[in-house]
Structure formats: C-alpha cells, structure tokens
ROBA-607334 format. One record per residue (C-alpha): z, x, y. Coordinates in steps of 0.1 Angstrom, whole numbers, padded with zeros to 4 digits, always signed. Layout:
N
ZXY ...
//
This chain:
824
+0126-0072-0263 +0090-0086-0257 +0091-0118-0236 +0082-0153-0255 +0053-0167-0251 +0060-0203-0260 +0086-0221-0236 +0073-0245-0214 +0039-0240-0210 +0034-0251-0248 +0053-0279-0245 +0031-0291-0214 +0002-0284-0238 +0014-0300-0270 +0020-0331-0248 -0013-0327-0238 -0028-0331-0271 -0004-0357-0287 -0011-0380-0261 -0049-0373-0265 -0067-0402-0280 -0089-0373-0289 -0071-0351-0308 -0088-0366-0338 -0119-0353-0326 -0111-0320-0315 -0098-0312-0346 -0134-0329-0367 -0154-0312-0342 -0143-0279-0346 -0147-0283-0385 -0180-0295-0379 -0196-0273-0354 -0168-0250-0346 -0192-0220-0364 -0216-0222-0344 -0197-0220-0310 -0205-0190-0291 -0235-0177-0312 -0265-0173-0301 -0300-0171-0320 -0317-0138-0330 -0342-0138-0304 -0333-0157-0265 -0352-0163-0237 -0330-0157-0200 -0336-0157-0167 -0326-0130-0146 -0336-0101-0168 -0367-0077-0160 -0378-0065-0194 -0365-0067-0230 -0326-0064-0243 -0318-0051-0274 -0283-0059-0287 -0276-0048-0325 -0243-0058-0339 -0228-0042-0370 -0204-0053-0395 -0173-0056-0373 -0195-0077-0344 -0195-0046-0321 -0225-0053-0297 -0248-0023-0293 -0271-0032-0261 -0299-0012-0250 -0316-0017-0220 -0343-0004-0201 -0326-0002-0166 -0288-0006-0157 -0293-0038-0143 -0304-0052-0173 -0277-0038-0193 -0249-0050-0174 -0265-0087-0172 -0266-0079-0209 -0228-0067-0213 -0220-0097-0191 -0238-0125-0214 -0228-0111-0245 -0189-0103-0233 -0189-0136-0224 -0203-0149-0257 -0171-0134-0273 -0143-0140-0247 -0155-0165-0222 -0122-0183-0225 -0102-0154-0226 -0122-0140-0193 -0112-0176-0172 -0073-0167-0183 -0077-0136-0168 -0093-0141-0136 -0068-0177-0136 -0038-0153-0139 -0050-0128-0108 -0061-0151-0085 -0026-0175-0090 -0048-0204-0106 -0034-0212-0137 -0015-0243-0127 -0050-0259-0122 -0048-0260-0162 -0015-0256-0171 +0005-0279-0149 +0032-0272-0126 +0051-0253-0150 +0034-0220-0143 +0035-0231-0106 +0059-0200-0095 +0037-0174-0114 +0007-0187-0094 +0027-0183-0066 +0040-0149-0069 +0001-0139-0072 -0003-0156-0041 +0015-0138-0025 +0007-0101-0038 -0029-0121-0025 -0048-0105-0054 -0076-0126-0047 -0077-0117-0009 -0077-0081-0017 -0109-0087-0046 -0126-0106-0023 -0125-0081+0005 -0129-0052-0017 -0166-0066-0022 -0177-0049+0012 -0161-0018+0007 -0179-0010-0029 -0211+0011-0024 -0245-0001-0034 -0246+0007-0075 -0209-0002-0082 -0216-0039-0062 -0254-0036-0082 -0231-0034-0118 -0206-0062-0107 -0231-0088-0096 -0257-0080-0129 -0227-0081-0146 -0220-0117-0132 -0256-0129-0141 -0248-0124-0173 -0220-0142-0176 -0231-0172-0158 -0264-0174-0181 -0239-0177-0209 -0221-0203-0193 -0252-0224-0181 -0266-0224-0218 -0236-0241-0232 -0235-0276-0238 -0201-0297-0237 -0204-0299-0272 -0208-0258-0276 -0178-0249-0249 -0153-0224-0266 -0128-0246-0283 -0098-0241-0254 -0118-0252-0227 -0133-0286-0246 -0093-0287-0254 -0080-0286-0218 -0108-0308-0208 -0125-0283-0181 -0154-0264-0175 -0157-0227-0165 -0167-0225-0126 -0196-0198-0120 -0182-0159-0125 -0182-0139-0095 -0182-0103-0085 -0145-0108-0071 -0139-0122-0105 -0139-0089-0123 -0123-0068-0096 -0095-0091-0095 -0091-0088-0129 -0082-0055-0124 -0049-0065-0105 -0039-0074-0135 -0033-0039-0151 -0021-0030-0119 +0011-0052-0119 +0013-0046-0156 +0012-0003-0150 +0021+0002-0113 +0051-0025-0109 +0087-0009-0098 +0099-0026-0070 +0128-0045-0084 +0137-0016-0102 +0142-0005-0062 +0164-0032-0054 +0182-0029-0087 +0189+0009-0076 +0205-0001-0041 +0230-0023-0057 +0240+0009-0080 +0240+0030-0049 +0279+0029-0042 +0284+0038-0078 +0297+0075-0078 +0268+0101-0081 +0285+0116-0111 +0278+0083-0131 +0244+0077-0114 +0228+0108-0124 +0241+0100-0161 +0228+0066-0161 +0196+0074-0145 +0184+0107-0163 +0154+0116-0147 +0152+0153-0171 +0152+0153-0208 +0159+0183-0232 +0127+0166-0255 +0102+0166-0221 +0068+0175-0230 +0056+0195-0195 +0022+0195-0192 +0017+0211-0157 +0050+0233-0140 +0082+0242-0155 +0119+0232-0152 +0141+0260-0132 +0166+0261-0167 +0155+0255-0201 +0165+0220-0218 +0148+0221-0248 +0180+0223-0270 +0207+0214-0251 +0219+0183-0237 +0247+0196-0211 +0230+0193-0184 +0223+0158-0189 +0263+0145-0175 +0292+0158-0174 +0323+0157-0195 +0342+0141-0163 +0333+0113-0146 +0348+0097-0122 +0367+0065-0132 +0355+0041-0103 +0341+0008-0118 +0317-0008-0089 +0325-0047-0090 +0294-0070-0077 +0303-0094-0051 +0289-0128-0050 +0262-0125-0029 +0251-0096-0051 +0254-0115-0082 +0231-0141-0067 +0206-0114-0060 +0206-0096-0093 +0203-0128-0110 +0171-0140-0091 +0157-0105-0096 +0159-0107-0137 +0146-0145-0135 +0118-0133-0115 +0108-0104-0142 +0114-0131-0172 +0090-0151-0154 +0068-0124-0147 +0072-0107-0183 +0062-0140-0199 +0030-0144-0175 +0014-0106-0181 +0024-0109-0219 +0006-0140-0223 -0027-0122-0216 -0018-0088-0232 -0005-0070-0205 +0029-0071-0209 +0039-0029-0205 +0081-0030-0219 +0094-0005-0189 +0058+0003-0179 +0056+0024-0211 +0023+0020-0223 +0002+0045-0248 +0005+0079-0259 -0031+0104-0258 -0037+0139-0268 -0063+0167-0270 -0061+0196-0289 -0087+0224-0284 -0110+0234-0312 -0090+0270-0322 -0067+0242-0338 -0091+0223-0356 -0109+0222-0387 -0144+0218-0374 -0143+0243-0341 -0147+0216-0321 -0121+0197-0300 -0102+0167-0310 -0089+0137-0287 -0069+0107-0293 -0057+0077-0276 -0036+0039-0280 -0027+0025-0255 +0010+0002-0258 +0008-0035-0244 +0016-0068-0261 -0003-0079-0286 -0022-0114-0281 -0053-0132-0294 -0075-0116-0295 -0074-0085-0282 -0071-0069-0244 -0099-0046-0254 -0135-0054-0260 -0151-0028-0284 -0191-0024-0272 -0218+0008-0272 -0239+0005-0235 -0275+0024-0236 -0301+0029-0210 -0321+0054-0195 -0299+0085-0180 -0266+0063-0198 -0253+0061-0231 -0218+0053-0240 -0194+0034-0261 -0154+0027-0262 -0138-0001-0249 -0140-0027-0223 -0119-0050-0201 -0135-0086-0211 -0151-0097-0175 -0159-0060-0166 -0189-0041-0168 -0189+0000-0180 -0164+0018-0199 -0124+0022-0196 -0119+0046-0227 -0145+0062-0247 -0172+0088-0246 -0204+0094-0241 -0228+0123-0254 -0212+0145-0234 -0172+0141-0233 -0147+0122-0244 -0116+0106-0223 -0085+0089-0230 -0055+0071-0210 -0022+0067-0207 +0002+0055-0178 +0018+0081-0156 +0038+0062-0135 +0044+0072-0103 +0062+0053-0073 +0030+0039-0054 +0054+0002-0045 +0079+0010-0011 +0103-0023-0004 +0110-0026+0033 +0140-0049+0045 +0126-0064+0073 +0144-0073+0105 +0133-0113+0116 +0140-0132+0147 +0169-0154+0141 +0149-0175+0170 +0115-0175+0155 +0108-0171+0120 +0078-0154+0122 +0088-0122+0143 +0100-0093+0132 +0115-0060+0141 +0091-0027+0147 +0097+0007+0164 +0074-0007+0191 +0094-0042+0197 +0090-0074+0179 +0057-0082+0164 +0043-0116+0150 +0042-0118+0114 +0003-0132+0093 +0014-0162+0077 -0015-0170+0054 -0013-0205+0038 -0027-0209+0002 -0036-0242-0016 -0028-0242-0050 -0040-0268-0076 -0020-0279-0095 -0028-0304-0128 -0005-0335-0121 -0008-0344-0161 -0010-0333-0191 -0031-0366-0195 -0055-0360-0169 -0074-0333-0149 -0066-0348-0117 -0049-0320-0096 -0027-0325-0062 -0026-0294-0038 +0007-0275-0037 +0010-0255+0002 +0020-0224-0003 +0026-0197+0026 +0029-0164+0025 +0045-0138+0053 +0030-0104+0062 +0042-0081+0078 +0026-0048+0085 +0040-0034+0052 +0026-0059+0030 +0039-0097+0023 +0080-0106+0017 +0080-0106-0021 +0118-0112-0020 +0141-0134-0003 +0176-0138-0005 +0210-0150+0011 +0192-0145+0046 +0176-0107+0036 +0141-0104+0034 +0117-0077+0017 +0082-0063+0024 +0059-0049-0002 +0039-0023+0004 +0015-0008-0030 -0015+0005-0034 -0029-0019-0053 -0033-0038-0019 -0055-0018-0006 -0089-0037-0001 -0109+0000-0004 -0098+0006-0036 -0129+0004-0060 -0122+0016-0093 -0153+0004-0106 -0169+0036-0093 -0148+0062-0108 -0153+0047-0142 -0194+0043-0132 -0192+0079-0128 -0169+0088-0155 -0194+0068-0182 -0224+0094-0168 -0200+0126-0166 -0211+0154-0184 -0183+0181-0177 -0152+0187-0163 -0164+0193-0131 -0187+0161-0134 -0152+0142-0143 -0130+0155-0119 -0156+0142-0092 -0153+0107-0105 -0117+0110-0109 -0116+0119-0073 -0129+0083-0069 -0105+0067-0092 -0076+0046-0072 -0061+0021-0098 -0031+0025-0112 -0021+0065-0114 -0028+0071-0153 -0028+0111-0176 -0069+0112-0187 -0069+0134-0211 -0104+0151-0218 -0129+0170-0240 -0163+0182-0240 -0189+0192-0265 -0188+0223-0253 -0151+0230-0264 -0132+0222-0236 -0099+0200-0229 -0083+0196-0200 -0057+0168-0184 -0056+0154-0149 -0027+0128-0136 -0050+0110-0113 -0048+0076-0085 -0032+0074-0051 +0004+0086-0045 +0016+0081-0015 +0035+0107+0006 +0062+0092+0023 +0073+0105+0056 +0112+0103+0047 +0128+0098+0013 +0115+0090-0018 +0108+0053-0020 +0135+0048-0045 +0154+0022-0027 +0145+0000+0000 +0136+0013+0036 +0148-0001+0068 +0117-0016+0079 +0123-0020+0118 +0120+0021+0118 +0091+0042+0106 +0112+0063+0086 +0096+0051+0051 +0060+0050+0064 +0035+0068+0044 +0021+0094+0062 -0007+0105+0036 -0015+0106-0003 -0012+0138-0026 -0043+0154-0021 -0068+0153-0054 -0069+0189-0058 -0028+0190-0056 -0023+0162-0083 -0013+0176-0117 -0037+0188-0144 -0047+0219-0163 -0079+0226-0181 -0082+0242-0209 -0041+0254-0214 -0030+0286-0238 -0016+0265-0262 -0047+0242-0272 -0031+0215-0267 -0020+0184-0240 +0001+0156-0244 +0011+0128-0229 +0031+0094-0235 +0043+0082-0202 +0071+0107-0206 +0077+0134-0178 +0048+0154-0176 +0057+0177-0149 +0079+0203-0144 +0105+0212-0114 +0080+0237-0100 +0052+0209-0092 +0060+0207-0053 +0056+0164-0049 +0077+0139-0057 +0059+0113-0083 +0086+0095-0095 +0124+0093-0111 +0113+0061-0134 +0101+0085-0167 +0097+0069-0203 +0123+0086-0229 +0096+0118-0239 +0107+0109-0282 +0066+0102-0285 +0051+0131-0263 +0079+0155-0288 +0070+0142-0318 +0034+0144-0314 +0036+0175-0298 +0060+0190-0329 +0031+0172-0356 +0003+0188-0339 +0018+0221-0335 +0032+0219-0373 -0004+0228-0389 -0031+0257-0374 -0064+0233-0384 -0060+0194-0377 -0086+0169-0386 -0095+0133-0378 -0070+0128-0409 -0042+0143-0396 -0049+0124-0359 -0046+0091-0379 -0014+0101-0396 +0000+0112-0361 -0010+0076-0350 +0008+0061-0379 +0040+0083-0379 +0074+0062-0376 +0100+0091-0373 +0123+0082-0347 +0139+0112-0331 +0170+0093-0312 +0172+0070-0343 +0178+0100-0367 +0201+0118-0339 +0223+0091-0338 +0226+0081-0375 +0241+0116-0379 +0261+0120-0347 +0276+0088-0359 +0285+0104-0393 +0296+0132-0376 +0319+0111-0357 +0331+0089-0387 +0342+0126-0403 +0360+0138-0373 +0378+0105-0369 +0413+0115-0359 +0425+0082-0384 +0411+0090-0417 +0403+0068-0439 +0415+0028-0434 +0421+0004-0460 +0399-0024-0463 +0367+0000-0444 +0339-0004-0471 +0313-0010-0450 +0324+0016-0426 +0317+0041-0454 +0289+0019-0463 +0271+0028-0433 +0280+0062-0431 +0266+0072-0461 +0233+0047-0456 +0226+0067-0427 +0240+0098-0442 +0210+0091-0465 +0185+0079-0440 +0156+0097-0431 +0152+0080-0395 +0120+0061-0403 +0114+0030-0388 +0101+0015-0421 +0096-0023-0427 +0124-0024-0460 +0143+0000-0439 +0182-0014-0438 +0196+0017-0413 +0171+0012-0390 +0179-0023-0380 +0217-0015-0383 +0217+0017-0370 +0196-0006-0337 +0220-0030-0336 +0251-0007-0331 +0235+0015-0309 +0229-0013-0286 +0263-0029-0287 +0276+0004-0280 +0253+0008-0248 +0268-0024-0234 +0306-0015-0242 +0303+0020-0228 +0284+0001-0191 +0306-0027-0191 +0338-0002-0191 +0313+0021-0165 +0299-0005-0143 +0317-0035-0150 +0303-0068-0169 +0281-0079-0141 +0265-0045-0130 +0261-0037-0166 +0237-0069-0174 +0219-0056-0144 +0212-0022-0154 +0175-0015-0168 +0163+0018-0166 +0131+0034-0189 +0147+0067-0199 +0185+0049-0209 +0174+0066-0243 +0184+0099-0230 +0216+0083-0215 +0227+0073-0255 +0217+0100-0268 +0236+0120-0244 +0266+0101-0249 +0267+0099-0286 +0257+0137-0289 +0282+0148-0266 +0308+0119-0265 +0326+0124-0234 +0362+0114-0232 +0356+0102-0195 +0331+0077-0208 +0349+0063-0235 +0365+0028-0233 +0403+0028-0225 +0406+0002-0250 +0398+0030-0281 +0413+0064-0290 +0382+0079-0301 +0346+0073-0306 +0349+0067-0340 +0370+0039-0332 +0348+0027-0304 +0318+0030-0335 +0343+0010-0357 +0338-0020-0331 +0304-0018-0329 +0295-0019-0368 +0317-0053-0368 +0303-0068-0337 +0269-0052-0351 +0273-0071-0385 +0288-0102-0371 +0251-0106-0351 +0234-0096-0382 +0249-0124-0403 +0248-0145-0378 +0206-0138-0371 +0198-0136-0405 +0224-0147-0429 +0244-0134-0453 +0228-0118-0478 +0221-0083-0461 +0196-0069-0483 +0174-0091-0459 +0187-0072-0428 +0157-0051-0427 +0137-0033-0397 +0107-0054-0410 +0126-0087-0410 +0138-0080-0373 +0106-0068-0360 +0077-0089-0367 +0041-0087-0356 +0032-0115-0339 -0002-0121-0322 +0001-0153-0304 -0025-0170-0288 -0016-0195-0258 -0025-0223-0273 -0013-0212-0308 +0019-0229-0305 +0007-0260-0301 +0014-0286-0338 -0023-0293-0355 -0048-0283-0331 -0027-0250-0330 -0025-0240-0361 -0063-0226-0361 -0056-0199-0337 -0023-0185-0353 -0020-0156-0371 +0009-0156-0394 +0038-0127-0386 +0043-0098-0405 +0065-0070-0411 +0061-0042-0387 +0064-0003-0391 +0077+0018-0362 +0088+0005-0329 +0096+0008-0293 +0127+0008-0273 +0158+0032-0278 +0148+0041-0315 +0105+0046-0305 +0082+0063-0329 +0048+0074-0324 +0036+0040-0340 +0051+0014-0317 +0042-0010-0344 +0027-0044-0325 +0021-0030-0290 +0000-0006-0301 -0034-0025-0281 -0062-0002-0304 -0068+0032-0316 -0094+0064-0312 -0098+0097-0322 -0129+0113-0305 -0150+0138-0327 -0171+0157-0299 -0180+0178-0327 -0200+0150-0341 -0197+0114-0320 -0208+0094-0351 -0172+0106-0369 -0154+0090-0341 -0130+0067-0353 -0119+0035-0332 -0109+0002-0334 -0086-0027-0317 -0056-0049-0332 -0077-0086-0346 -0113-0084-0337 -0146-0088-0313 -0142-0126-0315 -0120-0153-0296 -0132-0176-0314 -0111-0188-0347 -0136-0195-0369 -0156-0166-0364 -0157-0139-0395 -0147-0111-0366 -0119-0135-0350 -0093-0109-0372 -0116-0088-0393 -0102-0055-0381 -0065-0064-0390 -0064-0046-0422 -0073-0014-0406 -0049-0016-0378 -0020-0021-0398 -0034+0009-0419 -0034+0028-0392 -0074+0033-0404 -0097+0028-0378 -0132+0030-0390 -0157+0050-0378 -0183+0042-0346 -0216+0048-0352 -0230+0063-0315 -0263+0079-0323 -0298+0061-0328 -0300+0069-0361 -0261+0057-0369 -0263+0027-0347 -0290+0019-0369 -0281+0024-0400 -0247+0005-0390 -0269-0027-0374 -0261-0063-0395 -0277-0082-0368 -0303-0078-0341 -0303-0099-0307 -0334-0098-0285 -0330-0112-0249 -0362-0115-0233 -0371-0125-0198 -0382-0162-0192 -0418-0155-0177 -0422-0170-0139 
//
C-alpha cells in the first residue's frame, strides 16, 4: 500500500490557514494575479549571462533552450526550471538537508532528524571539493539561474505555497542540487531495516527461510549469466513439500524492536512519497531495448518508466538543452542541471533500479563508562558526535522558529541510525561517500556518442546502482548494471556485522569492467524491471532483495510475441495490464475448489460464485474488473494465515520481503501440506476462509452492493499535492481521483497504473518520432494551462511525440523567450 500523504502535517497546515486573517486574500489574490505567477515576458534582460538565450516552448510548455556556451545554458535551465518548480525545488532540497520543520512545524521534526543523521547535507557540502572543474562550472551556472529567478520576484509574484506559508526562498546553492540527489538515493538504495528485519528471522529453520525469502524465480528474466538448473517452468525448486513445523515466537524486547523499525519506514514512506519518491520495495521502473532485426524501421527501439509515487506535479521535468558540441533532451530532476533519461543525436538511454546491497549495519560495542567510546579491533576509539540545530516553526500562526539540538554519533562505519533496548547500529552506504559526483557521469553521458563513449561515463557514475539500457544510431543496444558495490571482506551484508571486528569491512568495490552488461546480445533484445537480472554464473554477490520478475516476463514474452515491433507496439507494452501471478492464482484456486476432498456444501453460492468469475477471468487488472480486487483481497488474507501459522502473529506482521510474490505463487501452485494451517483439512478449505474473511473486508470497505467491488474502485489514482489537503485554499491544487488500470504489488502488470512517474520510447531511427511524456505537466503552478495538460495522454498510455531537430523544434515552437545579458 502507498503511504498517506495527509496526517498531521495537513492538519498543522489547515490550522495554519484558518487561523490566517489572510486567508481571504490568498484566496482573491490568486484569482486575481495567480496567471501571471511564474511567467515571464517574451524577451528579459539578466545578469550573469554572456550572450543571447533562446528558450522556445511548444504546446505542452516544454522549454527548448539554446545557448551559445554551456554556461549560459545551464544559467538558462536553472532560471527557467525554476520558473516552473521553484516551490517544488525548496521541498526538495528542505527534505535532504532535514529542514522541513522550518515550515512545517514540529510535526515533521523526526523526518528532519533522521536526515540529520544520514548528514545529507554534510556529504553535499563536502562533495563540492571533490567535483572537477566542468561538473562544479554546471552546478554553480546552474545556481545563477535559479537565483536570477528568485531575485526578480516580487512578494506579490512568489509561487502561491510560499506567499501561503509566509516565507521566502533563501539563495540556491551548488550543495543544493547535489543534495537533492540523496533523495533518490534513500528512495533506490535503502535496505538496512530489511537487515535487521532478517536477524530476527535468523533462528527461523532454513527450510522456511529459503521459502519465505526466494531469492530465484522460475519467471527471472537473466540478462547477463545463467542459473546452474533451468526454472523456467517449474516451481520445485522454490520450497519443499516438508517444512519443518517450528513456529519462532518474538520475545518482548524483539517486539519492541520490530515495532520501532515499521514506525520508522511509515515515517519515512510518508516523507519520500510526499515528494515523489516513494519506491514500494525499492521497485521502481521497467526499460527495454530491442535491436533493429526486430523492428519495423531497421533501426533500434528503447523504452523506459520509471515507478515512484505520483505527486503534484511531477518528479520529472521534461526540457531539450542545445549548445555548441551538446544537444539533448529527456528529463530532468527539478534543481539539477543536464539530463537523467533521454538522448541525444547520438544514443539513447534509459533507467531502472538494480538494487544491490550497497547499506552494511554494524552493532557497535559502546563503553558502558563513556558514551562516546566504542569497541574496534585496535581498542576503544572515540566516537564524532556532530551536533545539528534544527529549526523548527513554533506556530502555525507565525514564522518564528526555536532551535531543536540534535546530535548525531559516528563511528567509523557511518552514524548509529538505530537504537534500541541498549543495542546500537552503524550505517555504513555509499551514498555517504563525499567523492561521489554523479553529476559527471550524466555530463558525459548527455555528450556520449557510442557505447564506448557511455561506458566511460558510466565508469564515472556512483549514485544509486541502476540497469541503463542503451542504443545508438548506428544499430546498437547494449545494457550495463552500473554504481558502487561494495565487496565485503566476509559475508554478505545481509544481516548486521559485529562491529568491534573487521570481519564486515569492505575491502573494495566490483571492478567496472566486472559489473554486469552485455552489448549487443543474440536475441535482440534486453530487459529489465528491478527483477533478477543475473544469473548463478555471474561470480559477485549483488543482492538477495530481487523484485518478483512478473514485469521483466511479460515484457519479455510481448516483445518476443511479434518479429517487427514499432513505437505502437512499445506503447501497448507500456499499457499492458495482464497480471501473471493474478491469472495463476485465479485458476490454481479453481483448480483447488475442484479437487476439494468435500464437494459441494450447501449454502456455498458465492464459493461457486467466485470460482466461476475467475474461471472466467482473463487476469487483467482492469478498472470494472470484479476478480481482480477479489481475487487481491483473498490472496492477501491467505498470505497472512499461512505466516501467522509459519511464523507466528507477531513475526508475521514483521515480515516484508520484495519477491513474497514468488513465495504465493509457490504455495498456491504447489500447496504443500507442511504449510497448511492445522486448523483446515485442505487448501480448499483454508480458500473457503479467505473468500469469507475476503468478502467480510469488502463489505465492510465498500458496502454492500458488490457490483461496486471493482479493481478501479480500490485503486485510485491520486496525485496529491502537500498542500492539497488543506479545506479552501486547497482545493486549487487537487486533482480529483480516478479509476486506475494495472497495478503493483502481488498481482503487478506492466502498467503499474499511478506509480508509473513518465513514459519514452526512443526512435534512434529518427529522434523527432520519439515519444515522451510525464504524469500532470511542466507547471507547479495551478492555474497554469500546463499545471495537468499531459493527463489525458498518460492515462492513454499516449505519449506524444518530442520534437529534437531544428527544423521539428521549430515547427513545434508556441512561444519564444529571449534572455539577454544586462549590458555593464
């Protein structure tokens, strides 16, 4: 389930404005002069440019900006970024840095601190020094631009949020859009509780363990290596029919410390969803290349959408960048310069999250005497304790702010992220790293003109460990799995590490040229969708934690279904809502209700009610679908009766795990008699239970009538906005829910419905065919025509085509902005 993004923090706000004397005028203002916030004339004079900016916009309010240097162009991205999503840039550097209780009040104090104490904004800041001269050149042009946006507003022209929560923006920084970068890094590289999760389960029998932590899949997509037996059809090697019939019961102290560990994530959940970043089991896009022998046009083919929560407005910022030696387009992170995913006239290059282990927890081994020494190989050692001063608003009434102490421990693993009951735990992650500069890979990958070209850059890249997919005009594709993964020099990282030994140091990282990828496979084509992507013959460890592969198959099995795909077919890949586990388990369960050892009951309608609805059922995830949303429901009660009779009640709630999908499908495909309840003779029994308990929450959520319990009435789109909840002033940035197709979770389809973030399919054959396009629009602000213009076509599953060459930006431009240098 996606975390809410209303709780507290909008009731802090709504107090905020009710007890405004000015609500009135907020509300006036905005109707009066709200259309003109954040526009700009057709021709502007700036300082801080050398020569003349072009920026054309076309009909969506995608900014095309040529330049005549790259300084000018990323002063240029910088002032126009910010003319869009200045208000959405602040919330994002806010979150990083832990400063969003200088706004929001105390109620976000304990997300402020938990960035604290990663110390995103130490790391930014020190990262500064290590960046060579261009990528520091791009960051602090980049910053001009923004602040020469910011210094032309008025308090009358602010974007509506800030004029709302009564503060200005301070000046943007270069730090400022590194940090922003931790961001994705906690949303795509975060596994550490699932670590301390794992050691509670680690006196669990490894019979069950294996089962309930399926690492292997018989639906894995490889893309480099192969597995020592073949599992494409079979599911026995998943479990076993026996299991031992142990049930691991959670002491007190261990209750405690599960419990703080899922309040932590809910608060955490809540804080990277509220700025579209929230990854459900760090599952987050599917991309895919298929060489031109399997296209119409000869030429190669490459898509990509990337999964996060949806939010107003969007994560991504659509824009073309043009300059001497550079010309590229895709998307952007608002409050960063370049490229993340696009092309330019060369290639083409698209992400997904790989996922590999790059957090170690370390149980560190304190002074019961002194607080601040703890345990090495070498003897004790004094901890850093670095003190941070958060601001925190003491009103919703008032900007005053008091300053809330907050210190942090570090030892020389990283800071104690954890406490609890007198154990405490070191982080160490790569994201930590002050040398990391990603900036400079995706420099380098916006000039790249081959695959040797983009394997340099990605030898650069040290963010979170993602699958680029690739393709050239030349007719190439290839894949490479790259970012830092560290090799440990015992173990696997997958619980925590004694800390007062060495034996969980990291002694290297997997060299580039040993990190997975293939260019230019037999097949034609490459896949990936955060599923396991390398065999049992690759020779590192990169993780356990794998997605369940149901997208990766089902793309793969559509693509290879037809010899010569198109940009049509892409799209209709995009858009597919065939759920593989859903349709398995709507017949396994029929299968089941036939071999039931009872036969027929009286008074068992709806038993045979559902069996022949999903006897009928075509396992589409479609919005009037009724067996979808039942066939959901039951799956998941049956999930917790089989843990709670596994694991027990209390270790069951605990038990999160990416790739359970496999578990499920496992047991209702081969529905082991070791694994069923005591309490029923057979599974058909034990399905019996579920349909009632599964009907009795249906009613119960939705009411009586149950031609109304429908996949689209369950799973709504919702784009929420963090003010959006708020009564009156609110209402301007909501965008009403809606029925969504496809999904996420146990039952996922290529279309995850709402988390998909935006959409592409790169022509290289022809640049002005590509299609692309995010989930509302350019804007952030509500009144703007672009605020939601692209809607329609995201829900279509349409993107629209973006124009690249002179001659098509051209002939695409609605509106032409000149920034010109102020003379000296």
């Amino acid at each position: 389930m996606k975390p809410p993004l209303k709780r507290t923090l909008s009731i802090v706000i709504s107090f905020l404005l009710l007890a405004s004397a000015g609500i009135s005028l907020f509300t006036s203002d905005r109707q009066s002069s709200g259309a003109q916030v954040l526009k700009v004339p057709s021709d502007t004079t700036i300082d801080g440019l050398r020569a003349r900016v072009i920026v054309q916009r076309d009909e969506r309010g995608i900014p095309y900006i040529e330049a005549a240097n790259e300084s000018d162009l990323y002063f240029a991205q910088g002032y126009v970024t910010a003319s869009d999503r200045l208000w959405q840039m602040d919330l994002l550097r806010r979150t990083a840095r832990g400063e969003l209780s200088e706004i929001f009040g105390k109620v976000v104090l304990e997300e402020d601190k938990r960035r604290r104490t990663y110390g995103f904004a130490v790391v930014a800041e020190a990262t500064i020094a290590h960046a060579p001269a261009e990528v520091r050149n791009a960051l602090e042009a980049y910053a001009r631009g923004v602040n020469a946006f910011i210094n032309s507003l008025t308090s009358e022209t602010l974007p509506l949020e800030f004029r709302i929560l009564k503060y200005r923006p301070r000046p943007w920084t270069m730090g400022d859009s590194i940090v922003i970068g931790k961001n994705f890094a906690e949303a795509l590289s975060n596994t550490w509780r699932l670590d301390l999760m794992r050691e509670k389960f680690a006196n669990l029998p490894a019979d069950k363990r294996r089962v309930i932590f399926p690492i292997v899949s018989p639906r894995d997509v490889l893309v480099v290596g192969t597995d020592r037996t073949r599992r494409r059809n079979s599911t026995s090697r998943i479990g076993s029919q026996r299991a031992s019939n142990q049930t691991l019961r959670l002491d007190d102290d261990s209750v405690r410390f599960m419990r703080a560990l899922a309040e932590i994530e809910e608060t955490m959940a809540r804080s990277r969803a509220r700025i579209g970043l929230y990854a459900e089991d760090r599952a987050a896009s599917n991309n895919w290349v298929v060489s031109g022998k399997r296209t119409a046009s000869g030429k190669p083919l490459l898509a990509d959408d990337p999964h996060l929560q949806p939010t107003a407005p969007s994560i991504w910022y659509m824009t073309h960048l043009s300059a001497p030696g550079l010309r590229v387009a895709g998307v952007a992170t608002p409050g960063a310069p370049g490229i993340i995913i696009g092309h330019n006239e060369r290639i083409a290059w698209g992400l997904t999250n790989l996922g590999p282990d790059v957090q170690d927890i370390y149980r560190e081994k304190f002074d019961p005497q002194n607080s601040r020494r703890y345990q090495t190989p070498a003897g004790w050692r004094d901890a850093e304790v670095r003190r941070e001063e958060i601001k925190v608003r003491k009103s919703p009434v008032s900007t005053e702010t008091e300053t809330v102490s907050h210190d942090v421990t570090v030892t020389r693993h990283g800071p104690i992220i954890f406490e609890q009951d007198g154990a405490r735990y070191a982080l160490r992650w790569t994201a930590l790293n002050p040398q990391v500069v990603d900036f400079e890979a995706f420099g380098k990958i916006n000039r790249a003109r081959n695959w040797n070209e983009f394997r340099g850059a990605l030898k650069l890249y040290r963010g979170p460990t993602q699958n680029f997919v690739y393709a050239d005009v030349d007719g190439n594709i290839g894949y490479y799995g790259a970012g830092q993964i560290p090799v440990r020099k015992s173990g696997e990282g997958s619980v925590p590490y004694d800390g007062a030994t060495d034996a969980g140091e990291w002694k290297s990282f997997i060299p580039f040229g040993e990190l997975p990828h293939v260019y230019n496979p037999p097949s034609g084509i490459i896949v990936t969708a955060n599923s396991r992507v390398v065999g049992e013959s690759y020779p590192h460890h990169l993780t356990h934690v794998w997605s369940a592969p149901d997208r990766a198959r089902r793309i793969y099995d559509l693509l290879s279904a037809k010899q010569k795909l198109t940009i049509s077919d892409f799209c209709a890949v995009q858009g597919d809502v065939h759920s593989l586990s859903a349709i398995l388990f709507a017949r396994e369960v029929v299968e089941a209700a036939r071999a039931e050892k009872s036969g027929t009951k009286s008074g068992d309608d709806k038993w045979q009610e559902m069996v022949q609805m999903f006897d009928r059922w075509d396992g589409n995830l479609e919005a009037e679908s009724r067996a979808a949303l039942l066939a959901t429901e039951i799956r998941d009660v049956l999930q917790r009766k089989i843990l709670a009779a596994s694991l027990g009640e209390e270790l069951a709630k605990s038990y999160i795990w990416p790739n359970r999908t496999t578990f499920i499908n496992w047991i209702i495909s081969e529905r082991p008699r070791a694994w069923l309840p005591p309490e029923y003779e057979d599974y058909a029994a034990l399905l019996r239970a579920c349909l009632t308990e599964a009907r009795s929450a249906l009613a119960k959520r939705y009411g009586a009538d149950e031609s109304k319990w429908t996949w689209g009435r369950a799973a709504q789109v919702r784009f929420q906005h963090p003010i959006s909840a708020i009564p009156v002033i609110g209402q301007q940035f909501s965008i009403a829910p809606f029925p969504q197709r496809g999904g996420g979770g146990g039952f996922a389809t290529v279309n995850v419905g709402s988390g998909v973030s935006m959409r592409l399919i790169a022509d290289p054959g022809n640049w002005d065919n590509t299609q692309h396009g995010i989930t509302l629009g350019q804007s952030g602000d509500p009144s703007s025509v672009h605020w939601k213009d692209q809607l329609a076509d995201w829900r279509a599953v349409t993107p629209r085509a973006f124009p690249f060459s002179t001659r098509g930006v051209n002939a695409a431009a609605k509106q032409t902005l000149v920034l010109t240098p102020a003379t000296k």
